[in-house]
C-alpha positions in Angstrom: 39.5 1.7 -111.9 41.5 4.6 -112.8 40.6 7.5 -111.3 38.9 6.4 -108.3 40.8 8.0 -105.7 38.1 11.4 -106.7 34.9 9.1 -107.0 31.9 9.5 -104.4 29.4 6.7 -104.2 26.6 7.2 -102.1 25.1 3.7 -100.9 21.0 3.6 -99.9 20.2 0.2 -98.2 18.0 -0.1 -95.1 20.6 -3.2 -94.1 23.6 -2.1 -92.6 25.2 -5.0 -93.7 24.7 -4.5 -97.3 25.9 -1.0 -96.5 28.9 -2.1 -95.1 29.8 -4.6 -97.7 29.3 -2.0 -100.3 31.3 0.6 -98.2 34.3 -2.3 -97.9 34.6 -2.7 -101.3 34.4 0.8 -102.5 37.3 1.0 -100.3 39.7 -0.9 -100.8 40.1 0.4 -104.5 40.2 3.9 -103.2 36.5 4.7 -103.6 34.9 7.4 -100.6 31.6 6.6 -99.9 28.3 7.9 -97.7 25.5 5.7 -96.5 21.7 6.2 -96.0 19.1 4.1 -94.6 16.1 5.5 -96.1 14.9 8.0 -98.5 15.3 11.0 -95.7 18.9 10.0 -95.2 19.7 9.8 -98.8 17.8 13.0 -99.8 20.2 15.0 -97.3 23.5 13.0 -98.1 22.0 14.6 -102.4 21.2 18.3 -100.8 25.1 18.3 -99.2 27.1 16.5 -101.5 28.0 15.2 -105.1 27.8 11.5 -106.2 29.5 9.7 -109.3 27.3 7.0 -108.4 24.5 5.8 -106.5 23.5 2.1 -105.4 19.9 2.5 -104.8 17.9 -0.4 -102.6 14.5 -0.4 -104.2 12.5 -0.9 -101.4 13.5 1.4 -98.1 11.3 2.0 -94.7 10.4 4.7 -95.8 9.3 4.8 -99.5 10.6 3.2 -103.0 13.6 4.2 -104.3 12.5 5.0 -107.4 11.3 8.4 -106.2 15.2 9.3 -105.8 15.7 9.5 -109.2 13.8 12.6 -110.4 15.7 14.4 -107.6 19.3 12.7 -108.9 18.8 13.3 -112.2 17.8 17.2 -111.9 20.8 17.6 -109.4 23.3 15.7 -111.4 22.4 14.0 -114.4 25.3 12.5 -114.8 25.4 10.5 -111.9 24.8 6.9 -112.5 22.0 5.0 -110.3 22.5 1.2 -110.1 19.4 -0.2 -108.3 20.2 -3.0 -106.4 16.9 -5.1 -105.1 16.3 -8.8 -103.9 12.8 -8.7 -105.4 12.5 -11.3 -108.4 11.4 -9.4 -111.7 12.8 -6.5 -110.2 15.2 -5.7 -113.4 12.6 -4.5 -115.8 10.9 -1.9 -113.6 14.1 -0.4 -112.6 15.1 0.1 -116.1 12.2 1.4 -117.0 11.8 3.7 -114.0 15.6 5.6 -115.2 18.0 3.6 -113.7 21.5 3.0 -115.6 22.4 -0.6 -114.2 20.8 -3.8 -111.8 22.2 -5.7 -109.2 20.2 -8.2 -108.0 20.5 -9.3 -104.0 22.6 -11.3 -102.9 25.6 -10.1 -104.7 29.2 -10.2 -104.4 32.1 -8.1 -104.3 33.7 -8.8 -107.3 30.5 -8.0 -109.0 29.6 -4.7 -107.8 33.0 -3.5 -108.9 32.1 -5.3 -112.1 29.0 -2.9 -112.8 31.0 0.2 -111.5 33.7 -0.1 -113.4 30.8 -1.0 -116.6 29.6 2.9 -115.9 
């Protein structure tokens, strides 16, 4: 991934450990990235900073995901939301609802670079 030493990924996932794993991988190929646990957390991490991408769990404590993406795509409509979910049938109503890309739950590391790198 050239360039990625400037990219900023923002990761929204009410588990830590998907969080972490995401955060790990982003990493190690020079990626900087912020966390959020919930829609509150994720809609300050958008008011503060800018994001070249933005893994977004569908379903958070505190609302759907889904309701990010009008604010995302009036900030920065460039930035690219891959929805990640572990809700069968999920795919379809993430497309339709403006996401770019889907990653179903559970993935691997190879494969979220995979769908980075596709953006």
């Amino acid at each position: 991934m050239e360039g990625s030493d400037n990219m900023n990924v923002l990761l929204v996932d009410d588990e830590a450990d998907i969080r972490l794993l995401l955060a790990s991988v982003l990493r190690r190929k020079g990626i900087g990235s912020i966390s959020a646990s919930s829609l509150a957390e994720a809609l300050e991490a958008l008011a503060i900073g800018h994001f070249d991408a933005i893994f977004l769990d569908i379903h958070l404590p505190d609302g759907i995901g889904y309701d990010l993406i009008p604010t995302i795509r009036s900030k920065d409509p460039g930035t690219k939301v891959i929805a990640i979910s572990a809700v069968d049938g999920e795919r379809a109503t993430a497309l339709r609802a403006g996401v770019d890309m889907f990653l179903p739950k559970p993935f691997n590391g190879d494969l979220v670079l995979e769908k980075l790198t596709a953006l």
